[in-house]
N, CA, C and O atoms as a GROMACS GRO file, in nm:
protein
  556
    1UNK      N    1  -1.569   3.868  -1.497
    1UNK     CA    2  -1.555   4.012  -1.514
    1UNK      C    3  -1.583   4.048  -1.659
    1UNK      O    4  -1.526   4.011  -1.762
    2UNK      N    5  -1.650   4.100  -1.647
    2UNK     CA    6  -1.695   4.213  -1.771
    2UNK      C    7  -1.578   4.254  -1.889
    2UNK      O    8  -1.488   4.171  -1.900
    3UNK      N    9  -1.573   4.340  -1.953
    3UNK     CA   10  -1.467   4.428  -2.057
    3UNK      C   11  -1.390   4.500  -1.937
    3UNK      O   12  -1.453   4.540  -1.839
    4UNK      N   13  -1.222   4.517  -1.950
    4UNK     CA   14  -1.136   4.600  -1.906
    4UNK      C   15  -1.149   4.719  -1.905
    4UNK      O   16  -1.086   4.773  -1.814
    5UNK      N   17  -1.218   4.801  -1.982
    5UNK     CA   18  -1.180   4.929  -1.952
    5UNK      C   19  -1.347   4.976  -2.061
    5UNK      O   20  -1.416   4.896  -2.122
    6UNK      N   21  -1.368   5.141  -2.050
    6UNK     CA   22  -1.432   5.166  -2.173
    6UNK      C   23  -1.432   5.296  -2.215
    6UNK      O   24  -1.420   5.376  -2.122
    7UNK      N   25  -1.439   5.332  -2.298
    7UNK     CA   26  -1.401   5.531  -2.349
    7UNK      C   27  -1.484   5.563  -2.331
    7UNK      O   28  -1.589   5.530  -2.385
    8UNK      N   29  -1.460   5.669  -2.212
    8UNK     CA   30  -1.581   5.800  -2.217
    8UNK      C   31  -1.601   5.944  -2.305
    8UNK      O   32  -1.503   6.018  -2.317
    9UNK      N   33  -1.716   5.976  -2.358
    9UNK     CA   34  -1.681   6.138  -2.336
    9UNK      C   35  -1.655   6.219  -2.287
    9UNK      O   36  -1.689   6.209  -2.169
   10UNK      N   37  -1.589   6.345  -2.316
   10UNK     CA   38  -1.623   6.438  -2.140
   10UNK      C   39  -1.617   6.556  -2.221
   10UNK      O   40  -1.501   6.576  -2.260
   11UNK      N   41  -1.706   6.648  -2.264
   11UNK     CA   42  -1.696   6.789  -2.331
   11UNK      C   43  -1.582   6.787  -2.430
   11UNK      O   44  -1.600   6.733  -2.539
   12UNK      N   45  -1.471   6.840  -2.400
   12UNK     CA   46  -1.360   6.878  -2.542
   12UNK      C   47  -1.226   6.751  -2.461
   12UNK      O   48  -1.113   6.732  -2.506
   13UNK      N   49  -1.264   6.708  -2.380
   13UNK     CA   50  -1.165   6.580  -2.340
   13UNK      C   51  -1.252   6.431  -2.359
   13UNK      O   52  -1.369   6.416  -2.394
   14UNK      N   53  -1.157   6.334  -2.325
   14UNK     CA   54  -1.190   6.195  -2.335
   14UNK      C   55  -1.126   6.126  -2.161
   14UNK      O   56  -1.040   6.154  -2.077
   15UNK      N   57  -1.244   6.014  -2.186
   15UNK     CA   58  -1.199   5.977  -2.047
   15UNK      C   59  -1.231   5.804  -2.067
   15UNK      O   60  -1.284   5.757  -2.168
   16UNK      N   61  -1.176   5.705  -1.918
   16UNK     CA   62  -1.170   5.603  -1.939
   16UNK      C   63  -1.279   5.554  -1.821
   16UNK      O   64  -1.297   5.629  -1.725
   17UNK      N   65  -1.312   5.495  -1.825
   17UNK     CA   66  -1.385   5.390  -1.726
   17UNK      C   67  -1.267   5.239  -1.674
   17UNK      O   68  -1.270   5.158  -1.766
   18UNK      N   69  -1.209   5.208  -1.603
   18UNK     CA   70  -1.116   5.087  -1.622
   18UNK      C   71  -1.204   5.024  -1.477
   18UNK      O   72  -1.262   5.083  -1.386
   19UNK      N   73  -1.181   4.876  -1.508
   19UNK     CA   74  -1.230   4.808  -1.420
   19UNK      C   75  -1.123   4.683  -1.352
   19UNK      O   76  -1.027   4.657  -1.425
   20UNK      N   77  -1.128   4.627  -1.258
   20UNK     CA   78  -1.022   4.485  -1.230
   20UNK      C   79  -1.064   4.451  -1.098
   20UNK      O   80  -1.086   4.531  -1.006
   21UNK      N   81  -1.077   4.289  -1.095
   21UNK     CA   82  -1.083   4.256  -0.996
   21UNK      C   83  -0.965   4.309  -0.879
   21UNK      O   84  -1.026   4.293  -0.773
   22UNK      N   85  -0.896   4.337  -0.861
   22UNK     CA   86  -0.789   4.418  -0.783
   22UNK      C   87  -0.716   4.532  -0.831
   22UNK      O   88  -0.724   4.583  -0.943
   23UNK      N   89  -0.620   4.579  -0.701
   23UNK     CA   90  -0.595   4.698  -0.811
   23UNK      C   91  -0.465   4.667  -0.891
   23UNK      O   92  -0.416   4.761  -0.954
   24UNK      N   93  -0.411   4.562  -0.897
   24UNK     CA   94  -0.328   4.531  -1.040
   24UNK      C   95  -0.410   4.562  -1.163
   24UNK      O   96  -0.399   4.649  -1.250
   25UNK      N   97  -0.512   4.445  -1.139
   25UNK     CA   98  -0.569   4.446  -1.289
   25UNK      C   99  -0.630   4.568  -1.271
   25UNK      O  100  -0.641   4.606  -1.388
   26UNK      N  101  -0.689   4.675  -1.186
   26UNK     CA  102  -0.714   4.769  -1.218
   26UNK      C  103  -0.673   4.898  -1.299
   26UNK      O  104  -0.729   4.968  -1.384
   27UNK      N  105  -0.513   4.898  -1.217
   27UNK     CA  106  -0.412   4.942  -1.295
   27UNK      C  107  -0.331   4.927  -1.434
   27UNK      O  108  -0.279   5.013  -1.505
   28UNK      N  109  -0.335   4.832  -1.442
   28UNK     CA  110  -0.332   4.733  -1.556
   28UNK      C  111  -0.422   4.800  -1.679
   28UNK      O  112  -0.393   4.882  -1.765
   29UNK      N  113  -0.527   4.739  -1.653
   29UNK     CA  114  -0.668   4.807  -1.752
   29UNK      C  115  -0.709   4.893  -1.782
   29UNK      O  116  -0.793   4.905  -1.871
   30UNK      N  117  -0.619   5.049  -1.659
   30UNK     CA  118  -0.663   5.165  -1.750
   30UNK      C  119  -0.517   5.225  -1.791
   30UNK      O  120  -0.507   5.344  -1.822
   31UNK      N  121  -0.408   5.138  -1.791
   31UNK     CA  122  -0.289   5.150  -1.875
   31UNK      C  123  -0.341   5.112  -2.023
   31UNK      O  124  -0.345   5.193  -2.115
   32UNK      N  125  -0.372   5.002  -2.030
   32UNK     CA  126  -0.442   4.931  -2.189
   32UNK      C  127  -0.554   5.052  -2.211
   32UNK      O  128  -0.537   5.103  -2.322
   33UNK      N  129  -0.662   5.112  -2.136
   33UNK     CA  130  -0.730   5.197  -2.161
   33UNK      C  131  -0.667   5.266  -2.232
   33UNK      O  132  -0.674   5.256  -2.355
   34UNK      N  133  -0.571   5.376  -2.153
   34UNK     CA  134  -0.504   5.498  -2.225
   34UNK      C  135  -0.429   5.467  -2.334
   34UNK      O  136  -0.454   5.539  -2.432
   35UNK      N  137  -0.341   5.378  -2.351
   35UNK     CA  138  -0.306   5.293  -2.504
   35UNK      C  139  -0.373   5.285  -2.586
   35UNK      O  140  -0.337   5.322  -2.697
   36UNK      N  141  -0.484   5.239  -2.567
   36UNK     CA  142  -0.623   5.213  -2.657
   36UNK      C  143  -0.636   5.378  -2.713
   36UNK      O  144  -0.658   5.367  -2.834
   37UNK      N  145  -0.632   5.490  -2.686
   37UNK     CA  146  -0.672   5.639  -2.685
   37UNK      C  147  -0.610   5.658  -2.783
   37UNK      O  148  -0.669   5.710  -2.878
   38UNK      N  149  -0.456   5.620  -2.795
   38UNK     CA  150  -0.358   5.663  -2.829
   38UNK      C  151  -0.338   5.594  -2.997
   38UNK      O  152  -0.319   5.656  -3.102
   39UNK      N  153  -0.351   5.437  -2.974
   39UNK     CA  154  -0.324   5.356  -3.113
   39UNK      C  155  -0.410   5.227  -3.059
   39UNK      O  156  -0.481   5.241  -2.959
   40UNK      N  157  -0.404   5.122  -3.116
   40UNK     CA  158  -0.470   4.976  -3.089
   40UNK      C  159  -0.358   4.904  -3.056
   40UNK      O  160  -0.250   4.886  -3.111
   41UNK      N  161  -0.422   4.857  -2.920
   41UNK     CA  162  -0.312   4.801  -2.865
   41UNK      C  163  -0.232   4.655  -2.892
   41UNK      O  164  -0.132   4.601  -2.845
   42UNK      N  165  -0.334   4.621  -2.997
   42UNK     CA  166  -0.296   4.454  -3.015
   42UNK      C  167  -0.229   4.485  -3.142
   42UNK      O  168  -0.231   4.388  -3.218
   43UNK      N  169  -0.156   4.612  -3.203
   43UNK     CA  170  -0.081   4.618  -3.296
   43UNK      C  171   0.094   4.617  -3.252
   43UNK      O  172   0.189   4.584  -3.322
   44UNK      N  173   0.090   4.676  -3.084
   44UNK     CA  174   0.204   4.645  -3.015
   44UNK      C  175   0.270   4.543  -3.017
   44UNK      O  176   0.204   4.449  -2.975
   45UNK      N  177   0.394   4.510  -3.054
   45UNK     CA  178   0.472   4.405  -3.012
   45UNK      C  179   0.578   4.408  -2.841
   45UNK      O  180   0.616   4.507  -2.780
   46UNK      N  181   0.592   4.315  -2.819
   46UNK     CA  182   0.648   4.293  -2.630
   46UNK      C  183   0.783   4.266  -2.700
   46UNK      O  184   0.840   4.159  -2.678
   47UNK      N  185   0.843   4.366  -2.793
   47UNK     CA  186   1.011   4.390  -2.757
   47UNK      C  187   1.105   4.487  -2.628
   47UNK      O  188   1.227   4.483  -2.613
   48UNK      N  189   1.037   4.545  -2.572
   48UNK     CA  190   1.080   4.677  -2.501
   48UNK      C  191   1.051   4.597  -2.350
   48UNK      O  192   0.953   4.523  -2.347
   49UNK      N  193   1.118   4.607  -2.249
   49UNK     CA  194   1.083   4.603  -2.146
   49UNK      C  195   1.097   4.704  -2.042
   49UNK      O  196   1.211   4.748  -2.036
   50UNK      N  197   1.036   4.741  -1.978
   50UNK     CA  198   1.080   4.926  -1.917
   50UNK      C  199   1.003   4.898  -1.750
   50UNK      O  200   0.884   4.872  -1.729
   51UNK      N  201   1.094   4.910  -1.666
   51UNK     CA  202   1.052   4.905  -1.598
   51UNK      C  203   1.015   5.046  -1.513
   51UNK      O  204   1.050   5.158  -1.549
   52UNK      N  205   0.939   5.017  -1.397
   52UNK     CA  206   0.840   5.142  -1.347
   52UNK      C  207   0.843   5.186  -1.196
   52UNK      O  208   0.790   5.105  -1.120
   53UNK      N  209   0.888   5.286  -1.146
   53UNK     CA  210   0.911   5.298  -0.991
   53UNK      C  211   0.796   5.459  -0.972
   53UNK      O  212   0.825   5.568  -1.021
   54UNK      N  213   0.672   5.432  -0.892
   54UNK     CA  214   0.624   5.556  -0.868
   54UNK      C  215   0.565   5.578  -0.726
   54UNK      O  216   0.487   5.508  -0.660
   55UNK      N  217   0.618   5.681  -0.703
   55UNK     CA  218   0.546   5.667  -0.518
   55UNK      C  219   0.506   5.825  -0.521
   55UNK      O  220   0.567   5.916  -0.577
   56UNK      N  221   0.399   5.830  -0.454
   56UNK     CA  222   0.253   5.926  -0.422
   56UNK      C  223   0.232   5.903  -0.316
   56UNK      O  224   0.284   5.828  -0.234
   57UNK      N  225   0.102   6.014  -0.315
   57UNK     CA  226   0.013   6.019  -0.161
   57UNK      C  227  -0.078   5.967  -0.140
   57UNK      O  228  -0.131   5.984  -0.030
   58UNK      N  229  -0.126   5.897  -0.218
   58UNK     CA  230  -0.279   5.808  -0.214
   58UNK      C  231  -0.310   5.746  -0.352
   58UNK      O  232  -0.263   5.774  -0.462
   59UNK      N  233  -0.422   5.636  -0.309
   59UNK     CA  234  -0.374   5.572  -0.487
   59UNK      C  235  -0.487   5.602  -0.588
   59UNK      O  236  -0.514   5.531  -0.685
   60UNK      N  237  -0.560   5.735  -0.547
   60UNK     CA  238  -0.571   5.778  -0.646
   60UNK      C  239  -0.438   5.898  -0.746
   60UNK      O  240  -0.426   5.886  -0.868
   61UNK      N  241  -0.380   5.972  -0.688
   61UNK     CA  242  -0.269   6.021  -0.728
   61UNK      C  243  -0.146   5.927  -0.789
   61UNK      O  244  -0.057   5.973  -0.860
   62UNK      N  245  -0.155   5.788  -0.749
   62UNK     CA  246  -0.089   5.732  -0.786
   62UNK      C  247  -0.106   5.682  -0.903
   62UNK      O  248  -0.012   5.658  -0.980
   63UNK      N  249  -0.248   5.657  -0.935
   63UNK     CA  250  -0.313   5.607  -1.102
   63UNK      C  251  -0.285   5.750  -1.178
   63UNK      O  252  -0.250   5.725  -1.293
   64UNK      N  253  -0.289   5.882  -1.156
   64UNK     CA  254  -0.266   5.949  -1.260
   64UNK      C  255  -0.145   5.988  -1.241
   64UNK      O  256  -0.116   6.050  -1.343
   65UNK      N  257  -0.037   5.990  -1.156
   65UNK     CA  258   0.123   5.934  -1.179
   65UNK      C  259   0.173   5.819  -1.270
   65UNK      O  260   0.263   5.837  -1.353
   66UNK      N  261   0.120   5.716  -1.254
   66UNK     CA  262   0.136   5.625  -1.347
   66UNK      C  263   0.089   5.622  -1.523
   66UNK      O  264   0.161   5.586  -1.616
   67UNK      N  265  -0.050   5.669  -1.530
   67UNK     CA  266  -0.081   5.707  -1.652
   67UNK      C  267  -0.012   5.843  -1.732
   67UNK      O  268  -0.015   5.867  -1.853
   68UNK      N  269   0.046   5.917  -1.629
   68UNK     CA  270   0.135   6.029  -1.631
   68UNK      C  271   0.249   5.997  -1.717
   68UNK      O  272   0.275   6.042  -1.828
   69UNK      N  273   0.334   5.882  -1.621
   69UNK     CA  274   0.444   5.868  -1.660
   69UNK      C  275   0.458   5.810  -1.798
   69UNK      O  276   0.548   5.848  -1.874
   70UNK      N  277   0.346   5.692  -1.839
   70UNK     CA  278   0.336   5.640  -1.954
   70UNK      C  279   0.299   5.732  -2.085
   70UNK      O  280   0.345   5.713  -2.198
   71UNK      N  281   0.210   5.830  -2.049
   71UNK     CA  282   0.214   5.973  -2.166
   71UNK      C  283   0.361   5.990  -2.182
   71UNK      O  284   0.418   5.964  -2.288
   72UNK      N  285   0.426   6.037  -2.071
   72UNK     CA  286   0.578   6.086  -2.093
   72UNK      C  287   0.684   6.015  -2.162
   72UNK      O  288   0.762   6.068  -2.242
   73UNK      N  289   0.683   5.830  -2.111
   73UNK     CA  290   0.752   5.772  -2.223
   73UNK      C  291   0.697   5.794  -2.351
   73UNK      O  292   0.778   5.820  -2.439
   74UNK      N  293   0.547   5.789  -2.390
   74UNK     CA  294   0.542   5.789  -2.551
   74UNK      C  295   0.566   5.958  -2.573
   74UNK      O  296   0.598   5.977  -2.690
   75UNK      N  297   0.563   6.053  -2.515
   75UNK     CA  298   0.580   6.216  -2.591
   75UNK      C  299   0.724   6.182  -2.607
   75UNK      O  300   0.756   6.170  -2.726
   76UNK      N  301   0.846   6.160  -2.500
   76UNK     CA  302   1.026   6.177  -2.507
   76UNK      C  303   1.037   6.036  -2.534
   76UNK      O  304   1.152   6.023  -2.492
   77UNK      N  305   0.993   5.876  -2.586
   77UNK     CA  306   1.056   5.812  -2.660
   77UNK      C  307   1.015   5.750  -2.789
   77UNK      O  308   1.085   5.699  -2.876
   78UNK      N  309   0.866   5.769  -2.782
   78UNK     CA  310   0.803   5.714  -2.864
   78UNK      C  311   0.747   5.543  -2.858
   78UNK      O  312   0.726   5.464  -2.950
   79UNK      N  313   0.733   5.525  -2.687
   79UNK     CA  314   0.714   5.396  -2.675
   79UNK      C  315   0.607   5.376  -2.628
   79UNK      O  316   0.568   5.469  -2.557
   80UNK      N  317   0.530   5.283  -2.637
   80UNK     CA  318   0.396   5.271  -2.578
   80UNK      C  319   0.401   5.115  -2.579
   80UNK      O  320   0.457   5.037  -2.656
   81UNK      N  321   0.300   5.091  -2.439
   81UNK     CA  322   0.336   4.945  -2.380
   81UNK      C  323   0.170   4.895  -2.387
   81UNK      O  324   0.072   4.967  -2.368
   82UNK      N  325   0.169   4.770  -2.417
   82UNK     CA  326   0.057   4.671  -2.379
   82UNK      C  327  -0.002   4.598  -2.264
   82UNK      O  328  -0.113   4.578  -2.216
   83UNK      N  329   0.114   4.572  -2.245
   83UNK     CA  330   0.121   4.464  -2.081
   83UNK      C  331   0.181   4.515  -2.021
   83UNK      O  332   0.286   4.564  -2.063
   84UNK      N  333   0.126   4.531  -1.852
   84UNK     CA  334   0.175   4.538  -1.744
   84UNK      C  335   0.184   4.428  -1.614
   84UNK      O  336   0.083   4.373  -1.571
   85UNK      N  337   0.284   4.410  -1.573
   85UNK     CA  338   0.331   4.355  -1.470
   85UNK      C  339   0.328   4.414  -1.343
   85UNK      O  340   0.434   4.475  -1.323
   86UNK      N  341   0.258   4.419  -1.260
   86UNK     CA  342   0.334   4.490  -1.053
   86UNK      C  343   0.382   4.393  -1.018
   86UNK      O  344   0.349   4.276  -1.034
   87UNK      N  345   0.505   4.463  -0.943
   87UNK     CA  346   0.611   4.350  -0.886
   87UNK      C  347   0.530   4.437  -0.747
   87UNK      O  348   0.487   4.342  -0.683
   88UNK      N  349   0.495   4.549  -0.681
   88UNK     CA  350   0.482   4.609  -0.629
   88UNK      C  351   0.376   4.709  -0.639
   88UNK      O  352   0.404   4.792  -0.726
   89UNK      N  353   0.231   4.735  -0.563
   89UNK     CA  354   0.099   4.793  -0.603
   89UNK      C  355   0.107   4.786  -0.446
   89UNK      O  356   0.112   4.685  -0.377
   90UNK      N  357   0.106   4.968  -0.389
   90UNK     CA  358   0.002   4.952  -0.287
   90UNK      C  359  -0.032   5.053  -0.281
   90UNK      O  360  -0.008   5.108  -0.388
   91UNK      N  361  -0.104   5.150  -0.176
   91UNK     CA  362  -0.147   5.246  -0.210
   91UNK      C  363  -0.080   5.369  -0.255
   91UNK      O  364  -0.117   5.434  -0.353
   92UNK      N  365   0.022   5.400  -0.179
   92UNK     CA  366   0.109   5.526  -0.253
   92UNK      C  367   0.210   5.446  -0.367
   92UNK      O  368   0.249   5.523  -0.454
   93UNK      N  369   0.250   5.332  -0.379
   93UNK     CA  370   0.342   5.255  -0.466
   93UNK      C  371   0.331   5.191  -0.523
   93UNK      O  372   0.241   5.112  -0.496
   94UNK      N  373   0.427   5.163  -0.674
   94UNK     CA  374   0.364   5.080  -0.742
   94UNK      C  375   0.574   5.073  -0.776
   94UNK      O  376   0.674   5.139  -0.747
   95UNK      N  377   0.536   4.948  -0.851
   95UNK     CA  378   0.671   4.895  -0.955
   95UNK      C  379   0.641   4.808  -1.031
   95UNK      O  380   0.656   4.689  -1.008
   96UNK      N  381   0.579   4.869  -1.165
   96UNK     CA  382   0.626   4.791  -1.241
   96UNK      C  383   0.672   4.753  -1.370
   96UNK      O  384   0.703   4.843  -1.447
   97UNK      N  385   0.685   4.615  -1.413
   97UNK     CA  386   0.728   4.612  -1.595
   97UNK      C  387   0.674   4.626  -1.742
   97UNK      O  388   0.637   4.518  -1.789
   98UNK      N  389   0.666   4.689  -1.790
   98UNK     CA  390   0.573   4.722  -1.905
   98UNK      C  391   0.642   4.678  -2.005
   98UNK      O  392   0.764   4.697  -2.003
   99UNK      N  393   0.585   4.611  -2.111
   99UNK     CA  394   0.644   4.573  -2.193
   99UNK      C  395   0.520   4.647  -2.339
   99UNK      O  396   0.402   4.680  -2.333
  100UNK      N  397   0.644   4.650  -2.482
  100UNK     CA  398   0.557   4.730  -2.569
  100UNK      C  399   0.669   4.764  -2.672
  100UNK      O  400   0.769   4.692  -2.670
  101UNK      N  401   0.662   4.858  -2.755
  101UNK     CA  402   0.759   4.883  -2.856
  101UNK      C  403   0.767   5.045  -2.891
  101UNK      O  404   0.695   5.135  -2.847
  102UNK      N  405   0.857   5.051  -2.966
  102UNK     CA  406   0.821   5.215  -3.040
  102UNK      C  407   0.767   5.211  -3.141
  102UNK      O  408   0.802   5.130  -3.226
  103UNK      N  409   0.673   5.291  -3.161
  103UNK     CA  410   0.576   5.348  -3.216
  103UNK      C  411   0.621   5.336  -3.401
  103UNK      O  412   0.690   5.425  -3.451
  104UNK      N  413   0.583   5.246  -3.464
  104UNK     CA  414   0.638   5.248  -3.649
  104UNK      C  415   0.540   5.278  -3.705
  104UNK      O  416   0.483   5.181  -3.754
  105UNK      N  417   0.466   5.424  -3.728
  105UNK     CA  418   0.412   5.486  -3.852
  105UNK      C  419   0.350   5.359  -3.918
  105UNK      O  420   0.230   5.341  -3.896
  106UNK      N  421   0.441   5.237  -4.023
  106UNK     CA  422   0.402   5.139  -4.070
  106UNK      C  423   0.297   5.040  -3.998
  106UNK      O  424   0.201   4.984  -4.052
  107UNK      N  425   0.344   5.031  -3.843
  107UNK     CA  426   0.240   4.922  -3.778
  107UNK      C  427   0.097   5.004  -3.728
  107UNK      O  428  -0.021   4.976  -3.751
  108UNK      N  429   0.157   5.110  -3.654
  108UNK     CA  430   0.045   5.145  -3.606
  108UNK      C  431  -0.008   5.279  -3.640
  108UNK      O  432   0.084   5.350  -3.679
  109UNK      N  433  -0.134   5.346  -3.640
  109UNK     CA  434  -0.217   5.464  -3.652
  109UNK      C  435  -0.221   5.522  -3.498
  109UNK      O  436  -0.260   5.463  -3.397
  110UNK      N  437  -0.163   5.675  -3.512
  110UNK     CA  438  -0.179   5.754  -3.391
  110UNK      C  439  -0.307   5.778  -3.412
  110UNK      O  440  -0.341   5.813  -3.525
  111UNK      N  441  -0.404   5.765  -3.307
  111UNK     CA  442  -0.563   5.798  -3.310
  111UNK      C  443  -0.538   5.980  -3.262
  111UNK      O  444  -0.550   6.083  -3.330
  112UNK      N  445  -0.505   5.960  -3.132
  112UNK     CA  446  -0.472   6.110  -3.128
  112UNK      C  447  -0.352   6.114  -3.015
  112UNK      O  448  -0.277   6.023  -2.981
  113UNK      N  449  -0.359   6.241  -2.973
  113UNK     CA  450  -0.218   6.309  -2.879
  113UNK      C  451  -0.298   6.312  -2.736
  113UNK      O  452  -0.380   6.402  -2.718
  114UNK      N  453  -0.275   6.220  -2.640
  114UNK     CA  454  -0.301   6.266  -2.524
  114UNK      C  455  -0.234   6.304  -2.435
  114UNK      O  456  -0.148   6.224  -2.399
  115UNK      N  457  -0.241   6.447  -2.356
  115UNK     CA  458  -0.150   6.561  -2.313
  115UNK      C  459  -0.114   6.511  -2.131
  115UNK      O  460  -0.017   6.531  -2.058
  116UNK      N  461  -0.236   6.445  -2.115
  116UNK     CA  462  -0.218   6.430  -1.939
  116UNK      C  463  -0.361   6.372  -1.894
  116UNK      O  464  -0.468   6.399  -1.948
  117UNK      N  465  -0.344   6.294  -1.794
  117UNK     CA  466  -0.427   6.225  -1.687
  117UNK      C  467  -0.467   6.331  -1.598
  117UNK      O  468  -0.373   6.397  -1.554
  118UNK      N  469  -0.605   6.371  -1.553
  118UNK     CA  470  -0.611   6.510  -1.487
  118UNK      C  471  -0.687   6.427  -1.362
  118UNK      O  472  -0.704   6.305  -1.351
  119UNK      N  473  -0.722   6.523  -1.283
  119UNK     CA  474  -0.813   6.491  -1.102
  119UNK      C  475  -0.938   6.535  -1.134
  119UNK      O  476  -1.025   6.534  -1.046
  120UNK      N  477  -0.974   6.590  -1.288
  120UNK     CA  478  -1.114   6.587  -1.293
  120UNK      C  479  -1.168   6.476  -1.291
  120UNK      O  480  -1.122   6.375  -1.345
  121UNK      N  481  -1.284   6.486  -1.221
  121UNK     CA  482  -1.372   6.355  -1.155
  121UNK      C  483  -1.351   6.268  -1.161
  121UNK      O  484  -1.413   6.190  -1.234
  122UNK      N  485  -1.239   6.231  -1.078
  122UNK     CA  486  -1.108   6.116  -1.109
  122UNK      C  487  -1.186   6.038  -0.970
  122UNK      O  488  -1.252   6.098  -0.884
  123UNK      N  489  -1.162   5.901  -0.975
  123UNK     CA  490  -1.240   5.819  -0.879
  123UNK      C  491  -1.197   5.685  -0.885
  123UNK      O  492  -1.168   5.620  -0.985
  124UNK      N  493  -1.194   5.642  -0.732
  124UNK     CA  494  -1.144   5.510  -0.783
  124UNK      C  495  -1.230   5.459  -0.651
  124UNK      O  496  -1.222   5.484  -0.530
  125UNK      N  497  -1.325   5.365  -0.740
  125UNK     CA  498  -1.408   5.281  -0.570
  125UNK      C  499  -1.417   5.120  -0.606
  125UNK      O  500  -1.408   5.075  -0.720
  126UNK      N  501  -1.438   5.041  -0.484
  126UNK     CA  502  -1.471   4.935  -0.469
  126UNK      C  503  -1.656   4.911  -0.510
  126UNK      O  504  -1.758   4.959  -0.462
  127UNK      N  505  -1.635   4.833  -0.599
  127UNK     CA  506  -1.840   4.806  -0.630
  127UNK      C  507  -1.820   4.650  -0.601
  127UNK      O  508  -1.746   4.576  -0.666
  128UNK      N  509  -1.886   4.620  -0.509
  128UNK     CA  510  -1.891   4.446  -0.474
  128UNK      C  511  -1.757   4.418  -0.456
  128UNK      O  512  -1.687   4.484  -0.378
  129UNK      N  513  -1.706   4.305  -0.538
  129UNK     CA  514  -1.594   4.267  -0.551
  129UNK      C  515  -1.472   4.272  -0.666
  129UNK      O  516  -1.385   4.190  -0.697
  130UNK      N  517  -1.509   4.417  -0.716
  130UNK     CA  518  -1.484   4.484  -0.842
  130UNK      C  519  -1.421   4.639  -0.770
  130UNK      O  520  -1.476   4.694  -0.674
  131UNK      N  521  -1.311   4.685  -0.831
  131UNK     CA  522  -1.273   4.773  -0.831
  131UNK      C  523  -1.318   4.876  -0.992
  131UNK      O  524  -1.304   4.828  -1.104
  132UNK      N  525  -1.354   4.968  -0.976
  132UNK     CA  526  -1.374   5.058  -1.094
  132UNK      C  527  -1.288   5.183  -1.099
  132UNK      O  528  -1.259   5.231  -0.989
  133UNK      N  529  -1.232   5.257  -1.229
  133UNK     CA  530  -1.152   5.400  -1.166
  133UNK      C  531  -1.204   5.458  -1.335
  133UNK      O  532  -1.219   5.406  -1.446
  134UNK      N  533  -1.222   5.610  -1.265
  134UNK     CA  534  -1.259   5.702  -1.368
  134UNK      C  535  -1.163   5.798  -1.407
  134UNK      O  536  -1.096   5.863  -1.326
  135UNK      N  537  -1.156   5.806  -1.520
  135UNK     CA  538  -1.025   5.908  -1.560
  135UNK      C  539  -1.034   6.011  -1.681
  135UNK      O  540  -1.070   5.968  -1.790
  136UNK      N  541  -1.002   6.153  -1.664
  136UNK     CA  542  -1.074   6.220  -1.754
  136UNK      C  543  -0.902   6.228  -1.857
  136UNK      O  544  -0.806   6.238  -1.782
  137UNK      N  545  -0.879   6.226  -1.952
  137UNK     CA  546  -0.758   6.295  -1.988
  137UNK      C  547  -0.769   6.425  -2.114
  137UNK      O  548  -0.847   6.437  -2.209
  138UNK      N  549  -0.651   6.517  -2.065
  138UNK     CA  550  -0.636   6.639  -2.165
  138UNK      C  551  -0.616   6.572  -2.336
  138UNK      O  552  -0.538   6.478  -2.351
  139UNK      N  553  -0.663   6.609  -2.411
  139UNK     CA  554  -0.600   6.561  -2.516
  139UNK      C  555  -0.567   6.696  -2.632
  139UNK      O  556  -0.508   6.674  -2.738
   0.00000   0.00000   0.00000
């Protein structure tokens, strides 16, 4: 497999390309995507462990629930995660452990503020034996 994820343009927003052989690592990769938006993710340290319960109507709603929820921990705690774990991935559900730290001015550079994961030309398909998902976000 190729690179995890890759930044798109999109007019006055930014968007991700994420790729994974399944949809863990799919999910997975455009979590590190949207991290990547935010600061560099290999400046994170795996002190925090937070775990993750989200259930939807389909799994595309469910990838921008999840990228949702992870905006929301970093706006109300200031935490942002590297690694993800599913104990639980199916189509409306997911559970899982993210691990990552809060955010120290000293370690890391906010690149910018991203506001939300939107359903613009949001997509998630099977190519061969590759899953791909497109994601536009507000910033």
């Amino acid at each position: 497999m190729e690179k995890p994820f890759e930044i798109i343009d999109h007019t006055a927003d930014i968007g991700i390309v994420a790729y994974g052989a399944d949809l863990k690592m799919l999910f997975s990769n455009a979590a590190l995507g949207l991290v990547s938006l935010i600061t560099e993710p290999d400046t994170i340290k795996e002190i925090i462990q937070r775990q993750i319960r989200i259930s939807s109507h389909d799994r595309e709603n469910l990838l921008v629930d999840w990228l949702n929820e992870l905006i929301y921990l970093f706006d109300t705690e200031q935490i942002v995660f590297s690694r993800f774990e599913f104990d639980i991935l199916s189509e409306v559900e997911l559970v899982a452990r993210c691990f990552g730290d809060s955010i120290n001015p000293e370690k890391q550079t906010i690149k910018r503020q991203v506001k939300a994961a939107t359903y613009h030309t949001l997509a998630i398909n099977k190519e061969n034996s590759h899953y791909r998902a497109q994601v536009i976000f507000d910033i």
